[in-house]
C-alpha positions in Angstrom: -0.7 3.0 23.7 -2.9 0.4 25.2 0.4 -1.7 26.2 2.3 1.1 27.6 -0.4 2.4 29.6 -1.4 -1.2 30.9 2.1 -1.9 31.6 2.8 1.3 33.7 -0.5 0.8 35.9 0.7 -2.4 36.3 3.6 -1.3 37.7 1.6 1.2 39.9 1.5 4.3 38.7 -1.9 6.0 37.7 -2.7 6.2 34.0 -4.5 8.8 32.3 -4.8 8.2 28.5 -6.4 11.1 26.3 -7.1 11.1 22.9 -10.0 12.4 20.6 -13.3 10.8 19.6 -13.7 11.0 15.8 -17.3 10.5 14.4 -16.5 7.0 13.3 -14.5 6.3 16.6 -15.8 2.6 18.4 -16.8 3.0 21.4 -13.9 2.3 24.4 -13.2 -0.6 25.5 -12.6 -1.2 29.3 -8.9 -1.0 30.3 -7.5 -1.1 34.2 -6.2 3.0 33.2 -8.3 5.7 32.9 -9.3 7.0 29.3 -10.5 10.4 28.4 -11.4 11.5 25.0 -12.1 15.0 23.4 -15.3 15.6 20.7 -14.0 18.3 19.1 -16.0 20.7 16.6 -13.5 19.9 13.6 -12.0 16.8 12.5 -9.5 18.1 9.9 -7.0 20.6 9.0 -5.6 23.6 11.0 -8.8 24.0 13.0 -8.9 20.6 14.0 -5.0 20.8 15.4 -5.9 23.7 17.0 -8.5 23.5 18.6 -7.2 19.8 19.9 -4.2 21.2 21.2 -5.7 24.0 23.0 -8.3 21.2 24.3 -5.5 19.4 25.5 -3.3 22.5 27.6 -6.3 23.3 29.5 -7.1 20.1 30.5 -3.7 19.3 31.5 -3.1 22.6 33.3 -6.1 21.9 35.3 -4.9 17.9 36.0 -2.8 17.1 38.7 -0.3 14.6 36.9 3.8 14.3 37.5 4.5 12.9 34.0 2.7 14.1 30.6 3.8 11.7 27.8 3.0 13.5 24.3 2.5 10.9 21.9 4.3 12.3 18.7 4.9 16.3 17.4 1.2 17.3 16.9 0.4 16.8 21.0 4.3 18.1 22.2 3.3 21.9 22.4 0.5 21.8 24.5 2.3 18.9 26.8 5.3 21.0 27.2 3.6 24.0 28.1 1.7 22.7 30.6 4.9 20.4 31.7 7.0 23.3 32.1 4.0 26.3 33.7 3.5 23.4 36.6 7.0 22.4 36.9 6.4 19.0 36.2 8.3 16.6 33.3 7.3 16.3 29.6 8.4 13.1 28.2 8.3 12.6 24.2 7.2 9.7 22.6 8.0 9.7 19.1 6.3 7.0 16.9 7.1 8.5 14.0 8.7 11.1 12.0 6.0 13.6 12.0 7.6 16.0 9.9 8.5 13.5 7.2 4.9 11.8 6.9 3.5 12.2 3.2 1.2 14.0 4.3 3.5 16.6 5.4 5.9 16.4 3.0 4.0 17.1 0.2 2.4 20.8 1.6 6.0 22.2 1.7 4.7 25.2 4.0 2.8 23.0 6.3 6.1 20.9 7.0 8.1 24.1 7.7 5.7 24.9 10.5 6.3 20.9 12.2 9.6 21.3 11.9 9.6 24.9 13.6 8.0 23.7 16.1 10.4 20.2 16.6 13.5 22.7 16.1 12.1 24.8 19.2 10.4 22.1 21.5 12.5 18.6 21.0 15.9 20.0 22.0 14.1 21.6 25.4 12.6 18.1 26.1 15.4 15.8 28.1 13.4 12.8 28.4 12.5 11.1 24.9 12.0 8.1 23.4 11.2 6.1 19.7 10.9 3.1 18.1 14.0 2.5 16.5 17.3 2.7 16.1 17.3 4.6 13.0 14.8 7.1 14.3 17.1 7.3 17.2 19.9 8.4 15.4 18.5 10.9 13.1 16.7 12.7 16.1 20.0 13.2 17.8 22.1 14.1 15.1 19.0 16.7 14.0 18.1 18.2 17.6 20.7 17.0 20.1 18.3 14.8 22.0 19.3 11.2 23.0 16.1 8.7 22.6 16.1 5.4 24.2 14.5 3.0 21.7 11.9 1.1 23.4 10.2 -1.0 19.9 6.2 -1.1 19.8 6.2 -5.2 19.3 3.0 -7.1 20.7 2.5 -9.2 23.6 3.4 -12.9 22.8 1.1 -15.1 21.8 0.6 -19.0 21.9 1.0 -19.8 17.9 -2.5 -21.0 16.6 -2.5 -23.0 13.5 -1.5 -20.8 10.7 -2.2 -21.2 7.1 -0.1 -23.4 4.8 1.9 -21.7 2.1 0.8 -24.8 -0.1 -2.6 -25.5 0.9 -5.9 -26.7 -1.4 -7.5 -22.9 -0.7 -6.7 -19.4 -1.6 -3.5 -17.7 -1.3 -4.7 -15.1 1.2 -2.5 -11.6 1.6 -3.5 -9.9 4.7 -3.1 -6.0 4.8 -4.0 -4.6 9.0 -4.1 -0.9 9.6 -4.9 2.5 8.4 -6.1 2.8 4.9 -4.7 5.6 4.0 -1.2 7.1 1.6 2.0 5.4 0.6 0.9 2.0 2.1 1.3 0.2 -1.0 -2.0 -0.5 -1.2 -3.2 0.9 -5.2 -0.1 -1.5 -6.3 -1.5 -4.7 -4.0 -5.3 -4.2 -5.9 -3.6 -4.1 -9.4 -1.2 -7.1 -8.8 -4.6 -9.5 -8.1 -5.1 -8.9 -11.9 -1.9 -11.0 -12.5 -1.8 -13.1 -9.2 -4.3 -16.6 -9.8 -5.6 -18.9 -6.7 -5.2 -15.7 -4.3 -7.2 -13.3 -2.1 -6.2 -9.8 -0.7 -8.2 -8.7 3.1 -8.3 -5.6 4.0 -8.4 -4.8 7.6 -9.0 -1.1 8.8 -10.3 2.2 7.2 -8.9 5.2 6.3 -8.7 8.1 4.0 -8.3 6.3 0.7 -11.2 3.5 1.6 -13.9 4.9 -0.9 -11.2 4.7 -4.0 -10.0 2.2 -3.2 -13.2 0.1 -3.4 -13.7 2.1 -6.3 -10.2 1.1 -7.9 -11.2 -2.4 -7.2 -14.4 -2.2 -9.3 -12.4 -0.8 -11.8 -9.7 -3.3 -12.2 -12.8 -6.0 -12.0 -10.8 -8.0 -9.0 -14.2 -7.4 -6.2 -14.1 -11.3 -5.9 -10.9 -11.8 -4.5 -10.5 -8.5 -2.8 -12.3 -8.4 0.9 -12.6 -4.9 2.8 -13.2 -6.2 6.2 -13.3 -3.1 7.9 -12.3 -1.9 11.1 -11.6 -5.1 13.4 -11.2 -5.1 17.4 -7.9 -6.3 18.3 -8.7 -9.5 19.5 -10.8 -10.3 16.1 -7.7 -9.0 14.3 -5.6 -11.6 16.4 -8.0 -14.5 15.5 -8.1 -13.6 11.6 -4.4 -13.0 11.1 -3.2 -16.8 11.5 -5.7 -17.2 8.5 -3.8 -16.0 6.2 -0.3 -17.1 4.0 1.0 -13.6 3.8 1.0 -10.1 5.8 1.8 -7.1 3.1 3.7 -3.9 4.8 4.9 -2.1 1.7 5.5 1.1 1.7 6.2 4.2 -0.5 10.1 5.7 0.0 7.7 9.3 -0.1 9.7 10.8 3.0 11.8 9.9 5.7 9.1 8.7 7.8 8.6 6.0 6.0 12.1 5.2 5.0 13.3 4.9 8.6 9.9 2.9 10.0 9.0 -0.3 11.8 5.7 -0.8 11.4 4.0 -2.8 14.7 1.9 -4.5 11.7 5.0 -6.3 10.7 5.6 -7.4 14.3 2.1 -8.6 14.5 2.4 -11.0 11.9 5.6 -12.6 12.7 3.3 -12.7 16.3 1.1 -14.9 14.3 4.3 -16.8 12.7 3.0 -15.3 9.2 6.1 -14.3 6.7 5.7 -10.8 5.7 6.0 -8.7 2.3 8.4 -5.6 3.7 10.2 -2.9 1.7 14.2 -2.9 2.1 14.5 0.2 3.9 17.0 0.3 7.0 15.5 -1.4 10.0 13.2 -4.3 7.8 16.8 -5.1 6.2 18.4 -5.0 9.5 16.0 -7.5 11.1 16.2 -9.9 8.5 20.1 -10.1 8.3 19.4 -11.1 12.1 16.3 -13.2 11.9 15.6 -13.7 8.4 11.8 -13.4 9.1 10.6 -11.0 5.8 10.6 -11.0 2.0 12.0 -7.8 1.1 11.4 -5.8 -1.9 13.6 -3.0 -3.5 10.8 -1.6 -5.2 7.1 -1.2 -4.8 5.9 -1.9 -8.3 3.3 -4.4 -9.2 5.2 -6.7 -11.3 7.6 -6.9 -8.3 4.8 -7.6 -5.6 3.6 -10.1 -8.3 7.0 -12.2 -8.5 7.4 -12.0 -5.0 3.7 -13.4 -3.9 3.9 -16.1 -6.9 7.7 -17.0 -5.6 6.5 -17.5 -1.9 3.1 -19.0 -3.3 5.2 -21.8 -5.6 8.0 -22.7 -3.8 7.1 -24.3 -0.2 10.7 -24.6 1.2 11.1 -20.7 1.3 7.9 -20.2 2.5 8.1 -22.6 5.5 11.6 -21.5 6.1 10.4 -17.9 6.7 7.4 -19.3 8.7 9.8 -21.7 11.1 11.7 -18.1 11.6 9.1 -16.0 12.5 7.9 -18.7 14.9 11.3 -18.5 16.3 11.4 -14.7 16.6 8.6 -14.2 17.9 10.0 -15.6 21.0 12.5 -12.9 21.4 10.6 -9.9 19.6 7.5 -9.5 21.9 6.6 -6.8 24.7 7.5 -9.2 27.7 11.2 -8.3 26.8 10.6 -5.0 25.5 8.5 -3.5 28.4 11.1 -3.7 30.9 12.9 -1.5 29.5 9.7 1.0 29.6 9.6 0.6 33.1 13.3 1.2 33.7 13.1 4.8 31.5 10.0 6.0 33.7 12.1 4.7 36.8 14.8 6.9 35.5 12.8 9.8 34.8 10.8 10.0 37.7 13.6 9.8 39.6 16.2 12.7 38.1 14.9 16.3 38.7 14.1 17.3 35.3 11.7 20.1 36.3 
């Protein structure tokens, strides 16, 4: 959200960004938009939601704004309400495929209330976008929305010095983002019981940090597993070029995942660091066009251990994956995706969709 916001205020308009403050939240960091976040009284479950989305109507039905952008399903209620009672435009920004997140999938009566509410809202909402083709696709031929498909790649960076595939030191596997379900992660922890001369880093927090720690005390692997916490971006940015291999594997639990690009796996190739991917649609897509990822069919340990021992061994693969993320990364950055941001707001804001 940070390089949308900072890409429409540099374009002139005036940025609003609201979110929620969460007990462990860092403190803000200064942007040139405006932030504003919400304490709320609960942090989880059906009282958090809604008591957040009431939260949110009121403030935005006392704001003066032209544009509300709800940032996935669980803010579109209150932004449509309040876009439609002040006859202003709601524009949808789907991430992801709220309705298919594990989370949600695995409370069968919590999904039927998302996708309620996405069968009633999304089809009344005209302007929309995601971050992919596939996501794309399924939304239309599910609501009858078009989405343009504006992907959520970083900035480009100048290339620092990244790790050898064959160097003297550890094989380092770097993991960025939100600790949490179906990331892979249980599976990465067991396979450094059968993977010598290597080193998993864990950057972020989330919901399964505690077992997770505790699962590496278990499997007696504490010495070459890191938790490094929750990193500011630019730390992040310095510490990924450190390592010989970014991990984004995910469970097939729900479309969500199925039909993702993660902006970790954009990130890396950023740092020109190959990547451990799942073959689901768009990772498979990418690499029959760039040829940037190892891809796996399965997310099983001995499969994440013949893949990490195969890129570790043989130095040819490894620097031909490297030499084309290096070369991608010149194409697959937000310099050429954020004109096409500025040309959907240019379109919105100027058809009447009140």
């Amino acid at each position: 959200m940070i390089r949308i916001c900072t890409s429409l205020t540099e374009a002139g308009h005036e940025v609003i960004l609201v979110g929620r403050e969460r007990p462990c939240s860092p403190p803000l960091l200064h942007q040139p938009f405006v932030q504003r976040r919400f304490r709320c009284f609960f942090n989880t479950g059906k009282l958090f939601y809604l008591e957040f989305n009431l939260r949110l109507l009121f403030y935005l039905l006392f704001s003066s704004f032209d544009v509300v952008n709800s940032v996935d399903l669980d803010t579109l209620l209150p932004g449509f309400s309040a876009a439609r009672l002040k006859r202003k435009i709601c524009v949808y920004d789907a991430h992801e495929y709220f309705t298919e997140v594990p989370e949600v999938v695995r409370r069968p009566a919590v999904q039927h209330v998302w996708e309620w509410l996405a069968r009633q809202l999304i089809p009344r909402v005209p302007c929309a976008y995601t971050v992919c083709e596939s996501l794309a696709q399924v939304f239309y031929e599910k609501y009858g929305t078009s989405f343009e498909v504006i992907r959520n790649v970083p900035a480009a960076k100048r290339l620092q010095p990244a790790a050898s595939g064959t160097g003297g030191g550890p094989f380092v596997l770097l993991y960025q983002g939100a600790i949490n379900e179906g990331r892979g992660l249980e599976e990465s922890i067991q396979a450094m019981a059968q993977l010598e001369g290597c080193e998993l880093w864990l950057a972020g927090e989330g919901d399964l940090s505690e077992r997770l720690r505790h699962l590496t005390a278990e499997m007696n692997v504490g010495q070459n597993v890191k938790f490094l916490g929750h990193l500011t971006p630019a730390a992040l940015a310095a510490l990924t070029p450190q390592a010989h291999l970014g991990l984004n594997l995910l469970k097939n639990q729900g479309l969500n995942y199925y039909y993702s690009l993660a902006n970790k796996s954009f990130d890396y190739l950023q740092a020109g660091l190959p990547s451990l991917n799942m073959a689901f649609p768009e990772y498979h897509q990418l690499n029959e066009q760039y040829g940037v990822f190892y891809l796996l069919d399965e997310l099983q340990v001995p499969a994440i251990v013949r893949a990490v021992n195969e890129l570790k061994s043989d130095g040819k693969l490894y620097k031909r994956l490297k030499v084309h993320c290096e070369e991608a990364a010149k194409i697959l950055n937000w310099e050429n995706e954020k004109p096409k941001l500025l040309a959907f707001y240019e379109w919105v804001l100027s058809s009447n969709w009140r």
